[in-house]
C-alpha positions in Angstrom: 17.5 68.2 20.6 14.5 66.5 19.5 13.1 63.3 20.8 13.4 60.4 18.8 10.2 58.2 18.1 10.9 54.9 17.6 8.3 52.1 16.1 6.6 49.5 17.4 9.2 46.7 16.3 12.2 48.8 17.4 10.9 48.9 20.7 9.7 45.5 20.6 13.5 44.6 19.9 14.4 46.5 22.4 12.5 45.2 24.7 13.5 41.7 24.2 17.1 42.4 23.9 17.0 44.1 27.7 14.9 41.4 29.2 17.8 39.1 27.8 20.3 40.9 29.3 18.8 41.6 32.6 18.0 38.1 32.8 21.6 36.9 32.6 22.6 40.0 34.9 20.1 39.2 37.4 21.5 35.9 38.0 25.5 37.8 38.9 23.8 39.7 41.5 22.2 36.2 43.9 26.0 35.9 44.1 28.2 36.7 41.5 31.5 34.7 43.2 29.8 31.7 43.7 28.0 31.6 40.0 31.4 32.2 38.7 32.4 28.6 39.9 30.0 26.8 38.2 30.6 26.4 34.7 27.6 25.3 33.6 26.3 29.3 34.8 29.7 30.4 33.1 28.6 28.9 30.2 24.7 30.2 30.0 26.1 33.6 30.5 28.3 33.6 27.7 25.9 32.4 25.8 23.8 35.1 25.9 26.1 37.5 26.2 27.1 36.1 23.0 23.4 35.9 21.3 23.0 39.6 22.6 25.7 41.4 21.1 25.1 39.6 17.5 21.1 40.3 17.9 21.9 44.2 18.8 24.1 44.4 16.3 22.1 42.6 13.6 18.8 43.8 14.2 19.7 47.7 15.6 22.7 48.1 13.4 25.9 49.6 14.4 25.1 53.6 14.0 21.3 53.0 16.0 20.8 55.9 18.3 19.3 55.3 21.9 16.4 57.3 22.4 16.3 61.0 23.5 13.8 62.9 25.2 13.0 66.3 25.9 13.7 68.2 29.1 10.4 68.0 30.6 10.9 64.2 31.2 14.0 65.1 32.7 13.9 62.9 36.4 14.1 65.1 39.6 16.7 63.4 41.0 19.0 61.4 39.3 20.1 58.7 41.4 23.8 57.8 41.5 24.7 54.2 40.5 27.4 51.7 42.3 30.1 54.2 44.6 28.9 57.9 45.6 31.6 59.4 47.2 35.1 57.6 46.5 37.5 57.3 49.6 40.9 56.7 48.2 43.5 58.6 48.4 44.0 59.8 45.4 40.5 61.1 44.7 40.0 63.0 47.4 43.3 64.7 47.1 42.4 65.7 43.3 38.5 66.4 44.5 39.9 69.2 47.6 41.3 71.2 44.8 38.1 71.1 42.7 40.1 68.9 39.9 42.4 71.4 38.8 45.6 69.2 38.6 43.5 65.9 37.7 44.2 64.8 34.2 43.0 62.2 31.9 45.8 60.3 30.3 44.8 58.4 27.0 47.2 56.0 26.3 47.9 52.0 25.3 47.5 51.4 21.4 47.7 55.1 20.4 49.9 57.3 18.1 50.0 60.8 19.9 49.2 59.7 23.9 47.5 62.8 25.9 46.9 64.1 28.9 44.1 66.5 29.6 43.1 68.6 32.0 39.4 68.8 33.1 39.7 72.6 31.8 40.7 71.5 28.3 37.8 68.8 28.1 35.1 71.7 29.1 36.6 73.8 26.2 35.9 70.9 23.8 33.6 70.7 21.2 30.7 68.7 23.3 27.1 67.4 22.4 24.6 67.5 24.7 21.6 64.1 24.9 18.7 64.0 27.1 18.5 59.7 27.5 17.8 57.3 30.0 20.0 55.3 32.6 18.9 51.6 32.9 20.6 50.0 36.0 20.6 46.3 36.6 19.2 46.5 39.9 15.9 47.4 37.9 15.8 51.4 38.1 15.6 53.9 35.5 16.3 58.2 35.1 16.2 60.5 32.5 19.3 63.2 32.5 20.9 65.7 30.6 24.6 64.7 30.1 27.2 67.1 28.1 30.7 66.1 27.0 33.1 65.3 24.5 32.3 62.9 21.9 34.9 60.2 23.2 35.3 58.9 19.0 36.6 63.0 18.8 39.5 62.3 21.5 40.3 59.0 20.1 40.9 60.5 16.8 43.1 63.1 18.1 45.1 60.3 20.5 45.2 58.4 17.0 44.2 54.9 17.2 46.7 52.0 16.0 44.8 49.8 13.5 45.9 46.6 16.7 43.5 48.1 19.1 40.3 46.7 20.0 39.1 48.1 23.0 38.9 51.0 24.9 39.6 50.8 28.5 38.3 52.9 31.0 40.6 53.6 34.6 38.6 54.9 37.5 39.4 56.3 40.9 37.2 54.4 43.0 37.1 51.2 44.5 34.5 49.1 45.7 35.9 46.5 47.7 39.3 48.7 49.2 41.4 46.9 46.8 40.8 46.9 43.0 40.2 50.0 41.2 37.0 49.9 38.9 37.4 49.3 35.6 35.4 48.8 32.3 36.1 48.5 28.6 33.8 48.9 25.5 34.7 47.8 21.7 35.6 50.2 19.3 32.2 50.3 17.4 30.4 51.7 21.1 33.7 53.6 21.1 33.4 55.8 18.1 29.0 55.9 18.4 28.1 59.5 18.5 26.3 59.1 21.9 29.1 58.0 23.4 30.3 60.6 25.3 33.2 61.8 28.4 30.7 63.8 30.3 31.2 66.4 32.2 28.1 68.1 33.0 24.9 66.2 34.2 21.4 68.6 33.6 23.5 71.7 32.1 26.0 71.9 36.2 29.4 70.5 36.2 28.9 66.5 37.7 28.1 66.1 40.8 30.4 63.9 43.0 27.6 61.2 43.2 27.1 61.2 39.8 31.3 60.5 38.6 33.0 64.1 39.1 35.1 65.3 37.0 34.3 62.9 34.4 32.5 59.5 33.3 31.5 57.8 30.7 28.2 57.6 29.2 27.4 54.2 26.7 23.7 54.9 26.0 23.4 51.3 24.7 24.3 49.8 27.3 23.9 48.8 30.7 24.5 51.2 34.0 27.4 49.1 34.8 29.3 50.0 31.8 29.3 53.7 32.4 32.2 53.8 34.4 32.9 57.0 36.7 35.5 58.7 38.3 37.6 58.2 35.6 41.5 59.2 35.4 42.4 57.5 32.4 41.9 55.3 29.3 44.0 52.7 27.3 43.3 51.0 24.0 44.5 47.3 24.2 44.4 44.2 22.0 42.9 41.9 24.9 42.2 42.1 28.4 44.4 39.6 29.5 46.6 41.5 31.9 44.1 43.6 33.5 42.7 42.6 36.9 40.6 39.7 36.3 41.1 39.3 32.5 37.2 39.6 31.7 37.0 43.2 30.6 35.4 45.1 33.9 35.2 45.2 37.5 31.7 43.3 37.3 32.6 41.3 34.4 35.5 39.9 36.8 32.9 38.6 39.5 30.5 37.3 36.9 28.2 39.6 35.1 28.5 39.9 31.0 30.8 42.3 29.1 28.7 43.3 26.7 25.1 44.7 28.1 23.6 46.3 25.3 19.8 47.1 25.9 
């Protein structure tokens, strides 16, 4: 797939747009519990969260592609991001027998709810993009990622005209307790980058990396690209879900929407 070559004023926009975002994000992570009591940082946050999703949207448009690359930019190592080798229970029961009785259920707001097998995704219709990771923390790769077209399985599920938002369940936890969690909109949803990949650099995904699955939002953040996943809901709102803010992170304080 050919590289895209974006102009001087896309990247300009771009630019700005991720220093806005990593500006707000940088404040969650001097203490993300603490900032989440003071409603005056509650407040900022949402703010630009807010001007950030309306400026993407506006000036990038709905169908704007993240760039791609070509192989030989492809990063040596691809570092993995937030957990690297989940210890619950369930995981590494599924992971002994190399996934073969994991499933992905897709369920919540949908006509025709599944439940696929890792097998079944592999066999899918997939697109493969070369783009770049951007984490919060401040580091950057370039991989190869192939998968499903997650818009593709959401069309089969069948989406009720009340959903909203696609949730994302994972297997791991960070703190022993809550299970990671994140949620996009439906216009992220049914982008063609956004894909349920299962390959990272053309080999199945490396536990580090989110085996079997993850999700990969090129627009956005590192945070948003949940791993591990074992299954996915469409909703109306989030406000019976852990924290009620839409993701793991977004529950201690960072923004929902971190488009770059």
């Amino acid at each position: 797939m050919s590289p895209q070559s974006p102009s001087d004023a896309s990247l300009t926009r771009r630019t700005l747009l991720k220093r806005t975002l990593l500006g707000a994000a940088t404040l969650g992570l001097v203490g993300c519990d603490r900032l989440s009591e003071n409603d005056a940082v509650v407040r900022l946050l949402s703010s630009a969260e807010t001007l950030n999703l309306k400026a993407q949207r506006l000036l990038a448009g709905r169908e704007s592609l993240a760039p791609e690359y070509p192989a030989s930019m492809i990063s040596p190592v691809f570092r993995p991001n937030g957990t690297i080798d989940p210890q619950t229970a369930l995981y590494q029961g599924l992971a002994a027998n190399d996934f073969a009785d994991w499933r992905l259920s897709v369920g919540g707001r949908v006509r025709t709810p599944l439940q696929l097998s890792l097998e079944t995704l592999r066999s899918m219709p997939s697109r493969t993009q070369i783009t770049r990771h951007d984490c919060v923390e401040g580091w950057s790769a370039i991989g190869q990622w192939s998968g499903p077209v997650l818009g593709d399985i959401l069309e089969q599920a069948g989406v009720h005209p009340s959903a909203r938002y696609v949730v994302f369940h994972c297997m791991d936890q960070l703190d022993g307790e809550h299970d990671y969690y994140e949620s996009i909109d439906m216009v992220e949803a049914f982008h063609p980058q956004t894909l349920l990949a299962h390959s990272l650099n053309g080999e199945p995904l490396p536990v580090g990396n989110g085996a079997p699955l993850r999700l990969r939002v090129e627009r956005q953040l590192g945070y948003k690209m949940a791993k591990y996943l074992k299954g996915i809901t469409l909703v109306e709102h989030f406000d019976d879900i852990q924290g009620g803010k839409g993701g793991y992170w977004e529950d201690r304080g960072y923004t929902w929407y971190a488009g770059i």
